[in-house]
C-alpha positions in Angstrom: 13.5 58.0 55.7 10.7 56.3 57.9 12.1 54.7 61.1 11.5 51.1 60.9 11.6 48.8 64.2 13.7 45.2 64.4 9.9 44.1 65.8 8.5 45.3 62.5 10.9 43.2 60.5 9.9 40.0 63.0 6.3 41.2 62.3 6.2 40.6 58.1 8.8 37.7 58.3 11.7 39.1 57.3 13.5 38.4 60.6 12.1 35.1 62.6 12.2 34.5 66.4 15.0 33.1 67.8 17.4 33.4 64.6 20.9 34.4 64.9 22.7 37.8 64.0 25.5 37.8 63.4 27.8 41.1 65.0 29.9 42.8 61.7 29.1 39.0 59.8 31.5 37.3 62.2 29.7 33.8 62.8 31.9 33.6 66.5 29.6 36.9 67.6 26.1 35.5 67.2 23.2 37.0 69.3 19.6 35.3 69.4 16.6 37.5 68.3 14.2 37.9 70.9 10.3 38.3 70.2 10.3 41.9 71.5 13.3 42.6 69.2 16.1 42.4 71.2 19.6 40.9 70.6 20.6 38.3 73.5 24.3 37.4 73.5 26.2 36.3 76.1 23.7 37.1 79.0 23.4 40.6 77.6 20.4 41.5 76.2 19.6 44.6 74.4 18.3 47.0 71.0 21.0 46.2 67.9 22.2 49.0 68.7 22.9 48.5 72.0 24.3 44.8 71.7 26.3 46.3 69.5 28.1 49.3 71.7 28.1 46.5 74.4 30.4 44.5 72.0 32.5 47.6 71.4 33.2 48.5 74.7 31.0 51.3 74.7 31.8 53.0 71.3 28.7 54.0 69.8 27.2 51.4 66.8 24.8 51.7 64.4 23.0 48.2 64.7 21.3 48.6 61.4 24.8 48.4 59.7 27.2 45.8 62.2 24.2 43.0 62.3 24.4 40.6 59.6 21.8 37.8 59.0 22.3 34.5 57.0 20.1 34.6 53.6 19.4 31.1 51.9 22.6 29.4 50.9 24.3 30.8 54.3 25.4 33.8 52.8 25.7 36.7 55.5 23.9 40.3 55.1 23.7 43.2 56.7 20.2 43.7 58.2 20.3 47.4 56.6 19.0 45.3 53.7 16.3 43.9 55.4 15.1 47.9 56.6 15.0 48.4 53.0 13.0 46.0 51.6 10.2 46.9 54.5 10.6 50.3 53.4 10.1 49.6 49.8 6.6 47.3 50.9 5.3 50.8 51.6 5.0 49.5 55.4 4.1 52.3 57.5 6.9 52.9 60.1 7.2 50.7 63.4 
């Protein structure tokens, strides 16, 4: 499949500035979304995947799959979702 960027979800408004993620849909591990794409948590800042093996302990992560994002009526998603639905916009990769 096409690799598709954070920044390209941010890009077609399926992610927004500043909008919390949420790490494996626990609401206590929420990271910030920066305008470049990046997760910033706890004076960390990094890719998903990255803020993701930082809250591990160093264990790899898939960020696609651990970083969940509240839909309309607060209900928590995986961002995988999100990757999708660009995906199936016939988006070109970002």
């Amino acid at each position: 499949a096409p690799r598709v960027s954070v920044g390209s979800l941010l890009e077609v408004g399926l992610l927004h500035v500043g909008q919390v993620l949420y790490f494996r849909g626990d609401r206590r591990q929420g990271a910030r979304l920066r305008a470049d794409g990046h997760l910033l948590l706890e004076g960390f800042e990094g890719s998903i995947h990255q803020a993701g093996r930082h809250l591990m302990g160093g264990s790899p992560c898939n960020g696609w799959d651990h970083w969940y994002y509240e839909a309309d009526g607060g209900v928590l998603h995986p961002i995988e979702g999100l990757r999708e639905q660009f995906r199936g916009f016939g988006h070109p990769a970002g």
